[in-house]
N, C-alpha and C positions, 0 to 999 in steps of 0.2 A: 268799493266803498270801505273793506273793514282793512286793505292796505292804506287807503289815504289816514283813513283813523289812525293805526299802526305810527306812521309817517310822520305825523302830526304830535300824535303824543312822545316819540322820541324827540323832535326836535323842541318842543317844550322842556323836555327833562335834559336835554344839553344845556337849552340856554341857561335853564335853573343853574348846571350847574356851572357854566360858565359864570353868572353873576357870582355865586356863592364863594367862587375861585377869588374874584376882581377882591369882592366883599373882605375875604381874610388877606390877601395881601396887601389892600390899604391898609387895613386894622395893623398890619406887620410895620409896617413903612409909619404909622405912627408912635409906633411903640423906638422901634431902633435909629428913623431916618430914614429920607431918601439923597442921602448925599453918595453920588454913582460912583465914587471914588471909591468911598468905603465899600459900597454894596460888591464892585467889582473886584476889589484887590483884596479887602480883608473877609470880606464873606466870599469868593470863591477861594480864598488859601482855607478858612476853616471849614469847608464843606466838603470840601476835598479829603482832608485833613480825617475828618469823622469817618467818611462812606469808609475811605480806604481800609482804615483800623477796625472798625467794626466787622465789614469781611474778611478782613486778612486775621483777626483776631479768633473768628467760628475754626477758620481753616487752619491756623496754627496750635490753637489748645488740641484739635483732631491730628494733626502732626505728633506732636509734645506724646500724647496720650494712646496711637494709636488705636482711640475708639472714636465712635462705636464698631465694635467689629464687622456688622454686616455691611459698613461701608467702606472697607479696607478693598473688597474684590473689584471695588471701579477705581483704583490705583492703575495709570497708564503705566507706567515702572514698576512694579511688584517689587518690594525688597531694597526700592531706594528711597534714604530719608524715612525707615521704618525701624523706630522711629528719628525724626530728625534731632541731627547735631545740638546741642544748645547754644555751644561755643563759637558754632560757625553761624548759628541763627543771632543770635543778639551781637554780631561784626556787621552780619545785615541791616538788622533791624536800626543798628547806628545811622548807618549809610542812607536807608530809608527817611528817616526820622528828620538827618539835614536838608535831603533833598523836597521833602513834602514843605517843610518849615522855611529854610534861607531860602533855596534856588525858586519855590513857587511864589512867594511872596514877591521877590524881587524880578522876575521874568514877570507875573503878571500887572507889579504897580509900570515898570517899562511896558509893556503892551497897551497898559493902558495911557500913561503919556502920550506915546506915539499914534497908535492908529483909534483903541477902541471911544475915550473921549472926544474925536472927532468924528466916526463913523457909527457911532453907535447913539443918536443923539434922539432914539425917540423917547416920548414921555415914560419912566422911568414908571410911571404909577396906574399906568395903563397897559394891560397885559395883550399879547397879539390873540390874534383871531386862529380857530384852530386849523386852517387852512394854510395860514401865515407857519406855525409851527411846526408843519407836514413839510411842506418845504423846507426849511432849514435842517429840519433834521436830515430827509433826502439829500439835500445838496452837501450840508456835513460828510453822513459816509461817504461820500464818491472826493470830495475835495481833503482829508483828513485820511484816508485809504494811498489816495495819489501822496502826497508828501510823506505820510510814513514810509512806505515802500520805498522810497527813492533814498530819502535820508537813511533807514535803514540797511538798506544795501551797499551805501558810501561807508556805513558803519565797518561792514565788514571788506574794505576795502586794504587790503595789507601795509596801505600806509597808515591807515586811521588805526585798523585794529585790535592791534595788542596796546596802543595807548590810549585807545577808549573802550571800546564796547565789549573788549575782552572783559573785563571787570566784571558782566553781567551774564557771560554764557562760563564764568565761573561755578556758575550754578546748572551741570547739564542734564539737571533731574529735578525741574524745579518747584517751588512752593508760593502759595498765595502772599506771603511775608516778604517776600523778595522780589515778588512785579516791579519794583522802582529801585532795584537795587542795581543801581548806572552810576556812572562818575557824571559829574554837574552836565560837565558841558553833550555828553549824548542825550541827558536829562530834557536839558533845554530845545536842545536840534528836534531830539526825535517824540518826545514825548508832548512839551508843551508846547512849542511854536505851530506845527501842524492843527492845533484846538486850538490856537490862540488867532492866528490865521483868519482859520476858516469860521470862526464864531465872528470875528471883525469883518471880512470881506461880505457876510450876508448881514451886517448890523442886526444882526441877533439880541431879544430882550435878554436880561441879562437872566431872569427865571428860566427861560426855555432853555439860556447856557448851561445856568448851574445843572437842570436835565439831563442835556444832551453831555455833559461832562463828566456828571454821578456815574449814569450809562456807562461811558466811554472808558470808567474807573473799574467800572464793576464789570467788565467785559474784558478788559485787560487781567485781571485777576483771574477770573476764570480760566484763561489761557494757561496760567502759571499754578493752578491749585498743584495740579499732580491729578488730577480725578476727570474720569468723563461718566459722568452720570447719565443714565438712559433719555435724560432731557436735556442734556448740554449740547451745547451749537458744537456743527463742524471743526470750529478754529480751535476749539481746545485739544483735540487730539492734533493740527495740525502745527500749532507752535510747538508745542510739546516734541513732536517730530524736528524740528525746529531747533532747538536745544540741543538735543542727541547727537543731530548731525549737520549744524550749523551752517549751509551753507544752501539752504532749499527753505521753501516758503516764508519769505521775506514779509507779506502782508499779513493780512488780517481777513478779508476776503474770500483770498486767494484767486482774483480775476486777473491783475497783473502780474502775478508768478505764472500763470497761464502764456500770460502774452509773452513774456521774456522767458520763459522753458526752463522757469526753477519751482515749478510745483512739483511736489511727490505727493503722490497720495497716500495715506497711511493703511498699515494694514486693514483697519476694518473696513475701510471706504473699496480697499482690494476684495476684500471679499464681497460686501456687498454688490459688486461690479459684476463678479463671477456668479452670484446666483442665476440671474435671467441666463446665464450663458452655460451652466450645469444643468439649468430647466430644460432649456431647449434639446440637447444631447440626448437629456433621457427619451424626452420625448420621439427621438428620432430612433432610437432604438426599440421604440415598441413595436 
């Protein structure tokens, strides 16, 4: 009886606030439009645009500044970019700044020519169901993980490499400021066509895009802070590794560095590996 209650009053309090969701994005789609053109090409170049800076902005005055100091000790590099360059930071920042601006804007008003104005044709003003958005996101990682890696990996291929993707493992201690610091065309291969794809192939609303591509922003940057905080995912110490030695865990993941025998584990993941296996010894020697 008092789980059916329980049961009951959550799914009230979803739908509440699923309505209140629907509620403010009409109210939104009144105020700016729903013309998908705009919503998709110019409101995902500026969304992007914002998350990016915003975080790369926290992470670079903490660069610039090395403060606050008690968070200098989760520096995966101790002693590199401490503090960072300025001169080599704003040649980045350049580089950044075109590619967030020309190369997104015009990869995704082409993206949307091509595939997402004819696949992506549901009611713009009706938002999906949360079961609907579990899925896409789902099918995102796994579909966006597979073409990063692949693309990725063509990156460092010795005919592609030193005229493309070198430009970006220039940086092999890197910073939140420089996650998108690529020449156009790795920009587009690897960075937007894999979200661009996989947002089109599942006609994804374009709100659960703008989401799932905040996300996908703000998870790439952590990769590239320099920092792995006692709550940071695995892949930040693992691209990090990455960088260093450029030629081992190619995803994100790291399930198809797995399958293809270019994962290294990093040291701490070494050690954690070895505790059960220091436990056990002792224990045998009692």
């Amino acid at each position: 009886m008092v789980a059916a209650t329980v049961l009951s009053s959550l799914a009230l309090r979803w739908r509440y606030a699923g309505e209140s969701l629907q509620a403010r994005w009409t109210t939104l789609l009144d105020v700016i439009g729903d013309d998908p053109m705009h919503l998709w090409v110019y409101g995902t170049t500026i969304i992007i645009f914002f998350v990016y800076w915003i975080y790369a902005g926290i992470f670079t005055i903490m660069d610039i500044t090395n403060r606050p100091k008690f968070l200098r000790k989760y520096k995966i590099q101790p002693g590199q970019n401490e503090p960072v360059d300025l001169g080599r930071l704003w040649q980045a920042v350049k580089v950044v700044a075109f590619n967030l601006t020309v190369v997104n804007f015009f990869t995704t008003w082409m993206l949307y020519e091509v595939s997402l104005r004819h696949n992506n044709i549901s009611d713009i003003r009706q938002l999906p169901s949360f079961g609907r958005i579990v899925r896409d996101f789902v099918i995102f990682v796994i579909m966006e993980e597979t073409m990063f890696y692949y693309v990725h990996r063509l990156m460092h291929h010795r005919s592609v490499y030193k005229y493309v993707h070198k430009k970006h493992h220039e940086w092999t201690a890197p910073v939140a400021a420089m996650s998108l610091y690529a020449h156009p065309v790795e920009h587009v291969l690897a960075n937007l066509l894999p979200v661009g794809i996989s947002v089109s192939l599942l006609s994804t609303h374009v709100v659960v895009a703008w989401a799932i591509i905040s996300l996908a922003v703000i998870n790439s940057m952590s990769d590239h802070t320099g920092y792995s905080f006692p709550w940071s995912g695995g892949s930040v110490r693992f691209h990090d590794y990455h960088h260093a030695k450029f030629n081992y865990n190619y995803g994100v993941t790291g399930w198809l560095d797995k399958l293809h025998g270019t994962f290294r584990a990093t040291h701490v993941q070494k050690q954690q590996r070895s505790k059960p296996k220091a436990i056990r010894s002792k224990r045998k020697t009692k």
